[in-house]
TITOR-302613 format. One record per residue (C-alpha): x negated, z, y negated. Coordinates in steps of 0.001 Angstrom, whole numbers, plus 500000, padded with zeros to 6 digits. Layout:
BEGIN
XZY...
# end
This chain:
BEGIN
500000500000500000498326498827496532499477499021493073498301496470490398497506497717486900497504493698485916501092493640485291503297496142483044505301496577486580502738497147488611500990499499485828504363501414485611504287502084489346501110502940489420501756505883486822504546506878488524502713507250492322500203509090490792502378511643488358504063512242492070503383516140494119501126515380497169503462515682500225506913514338498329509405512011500413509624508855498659511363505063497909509198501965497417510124498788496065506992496335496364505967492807497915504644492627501255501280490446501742499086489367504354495722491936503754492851489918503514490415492624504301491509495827506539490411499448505721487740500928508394488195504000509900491311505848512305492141508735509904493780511693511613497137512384510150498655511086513435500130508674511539500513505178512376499043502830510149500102499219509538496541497678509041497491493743508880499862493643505858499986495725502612503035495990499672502083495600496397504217498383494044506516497162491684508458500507491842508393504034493416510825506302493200510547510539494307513592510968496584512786514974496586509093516359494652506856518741497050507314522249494748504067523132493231504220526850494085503327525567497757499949524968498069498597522602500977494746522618501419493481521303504935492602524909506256496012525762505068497561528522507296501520528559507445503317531874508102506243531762511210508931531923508428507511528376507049507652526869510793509003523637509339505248523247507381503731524775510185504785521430512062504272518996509350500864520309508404499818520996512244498847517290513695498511519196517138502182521062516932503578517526516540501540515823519524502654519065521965506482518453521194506153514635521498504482515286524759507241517131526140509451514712525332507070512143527990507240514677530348510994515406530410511504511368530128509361511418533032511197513826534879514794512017534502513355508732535244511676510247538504514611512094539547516980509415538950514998506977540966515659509055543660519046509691543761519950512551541626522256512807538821522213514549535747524461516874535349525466519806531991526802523065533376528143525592531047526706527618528785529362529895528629529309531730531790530121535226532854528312538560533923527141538528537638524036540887538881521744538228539868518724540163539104517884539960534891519725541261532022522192538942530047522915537977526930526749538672526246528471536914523740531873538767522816535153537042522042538002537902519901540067539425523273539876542536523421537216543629526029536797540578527335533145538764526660530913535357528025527657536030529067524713533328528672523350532107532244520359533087533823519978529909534944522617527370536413522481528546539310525960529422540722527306526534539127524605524288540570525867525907544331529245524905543139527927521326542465527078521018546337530385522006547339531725519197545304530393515798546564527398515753544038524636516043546696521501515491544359521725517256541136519316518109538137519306518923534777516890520130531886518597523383530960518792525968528794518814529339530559518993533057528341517632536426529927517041539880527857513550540793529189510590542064527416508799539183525968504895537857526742502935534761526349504545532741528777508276534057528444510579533748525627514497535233525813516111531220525334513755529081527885514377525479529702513787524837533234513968521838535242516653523168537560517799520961540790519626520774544022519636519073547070522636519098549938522249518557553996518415519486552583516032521956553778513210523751551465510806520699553016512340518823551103512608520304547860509098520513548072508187516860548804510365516523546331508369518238543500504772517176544466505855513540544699507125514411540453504050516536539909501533513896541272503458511371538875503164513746536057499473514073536360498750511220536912500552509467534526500092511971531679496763513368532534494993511155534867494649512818537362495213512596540921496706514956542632496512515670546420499521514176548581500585517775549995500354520923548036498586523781550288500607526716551355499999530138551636502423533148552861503335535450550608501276538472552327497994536406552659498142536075548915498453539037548229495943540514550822493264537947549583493826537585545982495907540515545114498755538147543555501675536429544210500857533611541850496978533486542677493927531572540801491616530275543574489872528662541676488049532258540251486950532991543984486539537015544312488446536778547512489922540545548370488253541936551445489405545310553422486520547415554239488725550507555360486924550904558934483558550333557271483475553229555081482365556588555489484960559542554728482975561066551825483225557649549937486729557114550650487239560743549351485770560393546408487725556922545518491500558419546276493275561155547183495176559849549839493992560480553272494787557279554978494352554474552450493663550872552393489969550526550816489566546697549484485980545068547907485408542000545975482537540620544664482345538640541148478984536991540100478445537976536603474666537316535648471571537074537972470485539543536264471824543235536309470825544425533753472825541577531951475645543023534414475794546345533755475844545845530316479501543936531059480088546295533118479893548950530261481583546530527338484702546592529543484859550046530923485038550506526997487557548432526055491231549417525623491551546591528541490295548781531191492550551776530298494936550991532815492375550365535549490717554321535061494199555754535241495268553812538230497367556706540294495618555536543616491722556388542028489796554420539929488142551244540953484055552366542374481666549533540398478288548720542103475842546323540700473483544347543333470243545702542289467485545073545068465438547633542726467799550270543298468180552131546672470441549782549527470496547524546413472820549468544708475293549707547133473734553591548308477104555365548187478086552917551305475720554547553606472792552725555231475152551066558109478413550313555618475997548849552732474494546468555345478425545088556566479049544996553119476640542652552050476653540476555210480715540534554404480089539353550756477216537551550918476082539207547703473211538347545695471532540091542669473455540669539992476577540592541691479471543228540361480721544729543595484169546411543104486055548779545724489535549971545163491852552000547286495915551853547703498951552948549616498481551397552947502317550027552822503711546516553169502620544321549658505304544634547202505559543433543822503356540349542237500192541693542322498508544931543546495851546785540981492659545017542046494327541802542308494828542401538136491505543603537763489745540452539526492021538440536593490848540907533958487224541382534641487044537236535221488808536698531140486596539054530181483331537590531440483995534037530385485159535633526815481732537152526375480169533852528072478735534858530994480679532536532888482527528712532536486330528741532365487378527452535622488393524175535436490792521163536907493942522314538145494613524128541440498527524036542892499728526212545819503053527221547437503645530361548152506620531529550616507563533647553012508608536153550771510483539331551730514433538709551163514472541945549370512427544575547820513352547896547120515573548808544104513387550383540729513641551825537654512807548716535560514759545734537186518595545477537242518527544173540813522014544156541720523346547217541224523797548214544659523494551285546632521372550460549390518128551175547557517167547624548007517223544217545658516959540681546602513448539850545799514737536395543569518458536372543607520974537296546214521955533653547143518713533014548973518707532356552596516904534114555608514239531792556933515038531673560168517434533227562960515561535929564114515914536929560134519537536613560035519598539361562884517468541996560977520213541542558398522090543585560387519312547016561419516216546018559434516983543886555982513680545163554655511597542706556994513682540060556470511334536684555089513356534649552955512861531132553234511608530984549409508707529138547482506860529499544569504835526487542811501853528010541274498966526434539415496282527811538031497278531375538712500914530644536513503810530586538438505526527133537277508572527644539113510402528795542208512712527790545034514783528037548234517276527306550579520201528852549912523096530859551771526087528234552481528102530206554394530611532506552635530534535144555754527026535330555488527032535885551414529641537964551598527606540187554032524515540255551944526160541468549030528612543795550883526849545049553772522975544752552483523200545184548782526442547552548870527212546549545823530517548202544790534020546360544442533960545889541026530445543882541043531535542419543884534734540734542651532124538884540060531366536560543244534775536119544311534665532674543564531105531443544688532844533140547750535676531164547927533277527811546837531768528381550235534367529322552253535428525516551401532996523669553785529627523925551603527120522279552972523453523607553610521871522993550377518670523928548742516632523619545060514236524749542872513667525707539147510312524882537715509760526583534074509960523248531497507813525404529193505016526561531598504987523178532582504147521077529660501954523965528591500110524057531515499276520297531561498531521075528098496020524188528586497404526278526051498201529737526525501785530621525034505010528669525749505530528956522384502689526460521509504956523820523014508259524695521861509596523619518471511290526857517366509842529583519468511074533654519061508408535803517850507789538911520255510577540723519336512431537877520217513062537115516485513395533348514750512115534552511417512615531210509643516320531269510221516608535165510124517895535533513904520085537320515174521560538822512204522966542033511245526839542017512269528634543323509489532385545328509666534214542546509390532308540701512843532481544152514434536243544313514110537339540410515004535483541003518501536448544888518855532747545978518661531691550053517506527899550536516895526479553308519357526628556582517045530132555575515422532489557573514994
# end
């Protein structure tokens, strides 16, 4: 775009253009020519240029003048309340949000190709104990009140029942939890469901989109089958339920190997499970323990010193030191050890004890530590970030876990909680028969897509029998009456010849931000809550006032 001074026109224009505020939205009037020599260089606005033609001004016009009491240098830092300049002055922002929108167009185009069809389910649901806290949304009946869904997933079950055997959609799914990097109270997942289908097939499914993705968006070839591993190995080897192999650190047991006094001096309990793992920090130790001491110091390692089960025991290979370091082992334990770990100088050795129960939960103590102590030792550089991307599936996960003081579960009486939701199936028939004198070693035919230690989503085949739901939640659960007339009609959905079905949710969010590398969800979402689950540029939620409070029959706890 060029202005000529030659010609009163052209000199009016160019007065105008430059009187203008840097940033305004503008009108052009102008001739369009062939340019006869193009400008060098790609700029990085992310703006496309139009390098063969130019207009010559003949008039501009300001259709709304940037305000001068905003100031926009190129190290310019925008508060959350200005997320609208945030975007516009954040090249990167803009590129995340348009790359979401390749991924979900790559998604429906996938999908569709193979037979599934898009499909909207309600965002106006009602309050069923699937295993988060809701989101109500009152109405102007008396007592009566919506609730936001969890995710689609009754409606979804309902789907199957009706003739739509391949389902999907993008959706928006609400739950009330305490907030963290990679959660956010409104959140989309890539929800879908499959009839006369089996979990195999979910999960060919998904790595036949996933491999697409990558390759496509990243190129990068992925393998043709995911690797699996049980819910209990993960957990026994990498102390997680959503593991990062890619770290190594593997979790060994070393129970039998130990002598008494060391176990005594690690925990108080008399029969515990003693684990080791090794992490290569430096090969030198005195570069070690000087880690070693940074993070014992930092608030980071709080948790890890008041662990109920004892304290994690740190050793540092040092062949200067007695057994190299490892003397509290004893001669004969010291030498297994280091045959077991292959340890070489330098090497942080850590030994923690627990309960020696059945794994339950996503991740036991030392399993957080290996995470913790590996962040902090490529923060302070002794190590590369791991790279390239590693995907598992994890399943055989235990149908239910027993009931806590943090999770709603399902409100039941039994002491016990489905482990996902209630609608997920046993795996296999010697499963369904522990229903009956043993539900807490039922496996439920479940699986989790992890990558890179982040869960990305989660899946299973489902209960299509009414009977059989109606038993879970009756006879299992014993959930009472009232909670259980909230399923009265995925009940009677079933009851109506549902056939086997099965699906799988994969977290939009995590998605594009894994494939991405940030950190947050909220790096790839346009209008992210802050982490008190606040919008602060459009002031949400608000303050209900008397006049809200008495159209939907609310009192504020403490009124009279």
């Amino acid at each position: 775009m060029v202005s000529s001074t030659n010609t009163k026109v052209g000199a009016a224009a160019h007065a105008s253009l430059k009187s203008m505020e840097a940033h305004s939205p503008v009108a052009i009037k102008g001739i369009l020519k062939t340019r006869k020599k193009k400008p060098s260089g790609s700029g990085s606005t992310g703006i496309h240029k139009i390098r063969d033609y130019e207009v010559e001004l003949t008039n501009v016009h300001p259709l709304n003048p940037f305000p001068k009491d905003i100031i926009v240098k190129e190290d310019t830092r925008f508060p959350p309340e200005q997320r609208h300049l945030q975007l516009r002055n954040d090249k990167g922002m803009r590129e995340a949000l348009r790359f979401r929108a390749r991924v979900a167009s790559i998604c429906r185009d996938e999908l569709s190709k193979d037979g599934f069809t898009e499909v909207e389910t309600p965002l106006l649901f009602k309050s069923t104990p699937e295993g988060a806290r809701e989101f109500l949304v009152p109405t102007r009946r008396k007592g009566l009140a919506y609730a936001l869904p969890q995710s689609p997933q009754q409606y979804k079950q309902i789907l199957m029942a009706s003739g739509i055997a391949r389902y999907y959609q993008i959706a928006k799914c609400f739950r009330d939890e305490d907030l963290r990097a990679d959660r956010q109270p409104e959140f989309s997942q890539l929800d879908l469901e499959m009839s006369f289908a089996t979990g195999e097939d979910v999960m060919a499914c998904i790595e036949s989109l996933i491999r697409r993705l990558w390759k496509t968006l990243k190129d990068v070839d992925l393998p043709q089958t995911i690797p699996r591993l049980s819910y209990g190995e993960a957990m026994t080897r990498y102390g997680s339920d959503k593991p990062d192999r890619r770290l190594g650190a593997e979790i060994s047991d070393v129970g039998h190997l130990l002598p008494a006094d060391l176990i005594g001096k690690t925990t108080s309990y008399t029969q515990p499970t003693m684990e080791v793992l090794k992490l290569h920090i430096s090969d030198d130790p005195a570069d070690t323990r000087k880690f070693v001491g940074d993070f014992m110091d930092s608030p980071e390692s709080s948790r890890f010193q008041q662990n109920p089960d004892g304290a994690p025991g740190i050793f540092i290979v040092d062949p200067r030191k007695p057994l190299q370091g490892l003397q509290p082992f004893g001669f004969e334990a010291a030498e297994q050890v280091e045959e077991l770990l292959k340890v070489e100088e330098g090497d942080l050795v850590v030994l923690q004890a627990r309960k020696k129960e059945a794994h339950v939960g996503g991740s036991t103590a030392l399993g957080e530590l290996r995470s913790a102590l590996h962040r902090a030792a490529v923060a302070e550089g002794y190590m590369a970030a791991p790279a390239g991307f590693d995907f598992l599936w994890i399943n055989d996960f235990p149908l239910f876990t027993p009931s806590n003081d943090v999770d709603p579960g399902q409100g039941g009486e039994a002491g016990l909680s489905s482990t996902h939701h209630p609608f997920t199936s046993p795996k296999t028939a010697a499963d369904v028969d522990l229903l009956l004198d043993d539900p807490g070693r039922v496996t439920a035919d479940h699986y989790d897509l992890v990558v890179n230690g982040v869960e990305l989503g989660g899946g299973s085949r489902r209960i299509h029998w009414a009977e059989v739901q109606e038993f879970v939640l009756k006879d299992v659960l014993k959930m009472p009456a009232e909670r259980l007339k909230d399923f009265s009609h995925l009940l009677e959905v079933l009851r109506a010849g549902c056939p086997p079905h099965a699906g799988i949710a994969l977290g939009f969010d995590r998605l594009v931000a894994v494939m991405l590398g940030r950190e947050s969800v909220r790096d790839v979402m346009a209008f992210p809550k802050s982490g008190r689950g606040e919008d602060v540029l459009v002031g949400s939620p608000g303050v209900m006032g008397p006049e809200a409070l008495e159209t939907y029959h609310l009192r504020l706890g403490g009124d009279e």
